[in-house]
C-alpha positions, 0 to 999 in steps of 0.5 A: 500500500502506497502512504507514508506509514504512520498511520494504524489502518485497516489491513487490505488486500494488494493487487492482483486482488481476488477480494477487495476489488473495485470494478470501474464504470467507463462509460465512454472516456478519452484515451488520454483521460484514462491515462491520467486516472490511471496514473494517479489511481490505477493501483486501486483499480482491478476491473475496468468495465467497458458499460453497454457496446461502448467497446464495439465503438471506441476508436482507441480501444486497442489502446486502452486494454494496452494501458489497463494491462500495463497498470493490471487492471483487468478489462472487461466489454459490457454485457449488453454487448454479448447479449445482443450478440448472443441474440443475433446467433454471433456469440461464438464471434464476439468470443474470437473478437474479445480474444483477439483484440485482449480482453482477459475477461468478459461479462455475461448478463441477461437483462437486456434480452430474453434469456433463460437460466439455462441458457444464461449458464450455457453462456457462462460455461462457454466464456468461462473456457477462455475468459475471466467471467463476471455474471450479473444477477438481478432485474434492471426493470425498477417494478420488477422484484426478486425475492431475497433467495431467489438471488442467493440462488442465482449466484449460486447457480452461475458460480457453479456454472464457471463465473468467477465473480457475480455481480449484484445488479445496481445499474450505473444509478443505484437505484434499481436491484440491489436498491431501493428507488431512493437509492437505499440499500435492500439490506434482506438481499445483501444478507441473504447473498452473504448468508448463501455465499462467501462475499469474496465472490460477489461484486456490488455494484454500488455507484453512489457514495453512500452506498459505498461506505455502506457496504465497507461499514456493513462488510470492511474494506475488503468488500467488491464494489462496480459501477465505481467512477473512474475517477472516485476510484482513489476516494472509494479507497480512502472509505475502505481505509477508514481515511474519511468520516463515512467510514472511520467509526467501522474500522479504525483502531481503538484510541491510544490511551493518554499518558498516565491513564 
């Protein structure tokens, strides 16, 4: 960890990373833009998150899975993109595409079409032949509800059908799946996907702030967290470090005594 050293923190795992990742949101950034983030933040980012089929149209693609591999921040294309490939029958071709172009790994998702768990997993274990997979559990429609073991087993089934990861469904607005509309966090979900799997394996997406140093305070530093803007990278580390007010009270050390008490 990179500090002067003269403060007690919490303890924190070092990249490469299994647990603790962050997982970033581009949602469609300049070359020369993530560059600088990643100079100044790149140690605290593991995954980064082509959003949509922003990868299917970004000019400076080959560049940038160039300098996320130099700062080993893994790379990612949305899952939108794959589903609508797998709908068109081409997702044998967006597989070679992400191959050859440097993705290490993809997401597979089914929010945007219709898909079957069956046929969900059946993508997974195919991706999973080649590519570090991140599924994606949960409903994008905010009317739409999941009971809370009804997600535990949809994780369940997809970390047995190859994914290495499984992502809990936010959205880039914190305001659908894992959320309340306000934005509130539906702590019944996050205790039953914690209570059903080990939470190293799953990834929050949480793109608000307050969501954030919810889950850091609820499960510590070492908690997955997506959809973090690239550039609230380095703040998002500093809630896991106990370095701000949100955070401080759930994982600072105990006082040191006066002198003389």
């Amino acid at each position: 960890m990179v500090g002067p050293g003269f403060l007690d923190l919490p303890s924190r795992t070092v990249k490469p990373r299994g647990t603790g990742i962050t997982h970033a949101l581009d949602k469609g950034l300049p070359l020369g833009y993530c560059a600088d983030l990643l100079e100044s933040g790149g140690a605290y980012v593991d995954v980064w998150k082509f959003g949509w089929g922003i990868s299917y149209l970004d000019q400076h693609l080959a560049a940038k899975l160039e300098l996320l591999a130099r700062h080993r921040v893994l790379a990612c294309p949305g899952g939108t993109l794959l589903e609508i490939a797998w709908a068109q029958g081409r997702a044998g071709a967006f597989f070679d595409w992400a191959r050859a172009i440097g993705f290490p790994c993809v997401e597979v998702s089914a929010g945007t079409v219709s898909m079957t768990p069956a046929q969900k997993q059946d993508l997974i274990e195919e991706a999973a032949r080649h590519f570090i997979v991140l599924s994606e559990v949960g409903l994008k429609d905010p009317a739409a509800r999941m009971l809370p073991g009804q997600w535990a087993a949809a994780v369940s089934d997809d970390l047995t059908a190859g994914a290495t990861w499984v992502l809990a469904e936010g959205r880039a607005s914190g305001t659908v799946g894992l959320y309340h509309p306000s934005g509130a966090v539906r702590e019944d979900i996050v205790a039953a996907l914690t209570a059903e799997v080990d939470p190293g394996l799953i990834v929050f997406e949480a793109p608000r702030e307050g969501q954030q140093a919810w889950f850091v305070a609820a499960l510590g530093p070492d908690v997955n967290l997506a959809n973090v803007a690239p550039a609230d990278a380095l703040g998002l580390e500093t809630l896991r470090l106990s370095l701000r007010a949100d955070t401080f009270a759930a994982g600072a050390p105990a006082p040191v005594p006066a002198r003389g008490t």
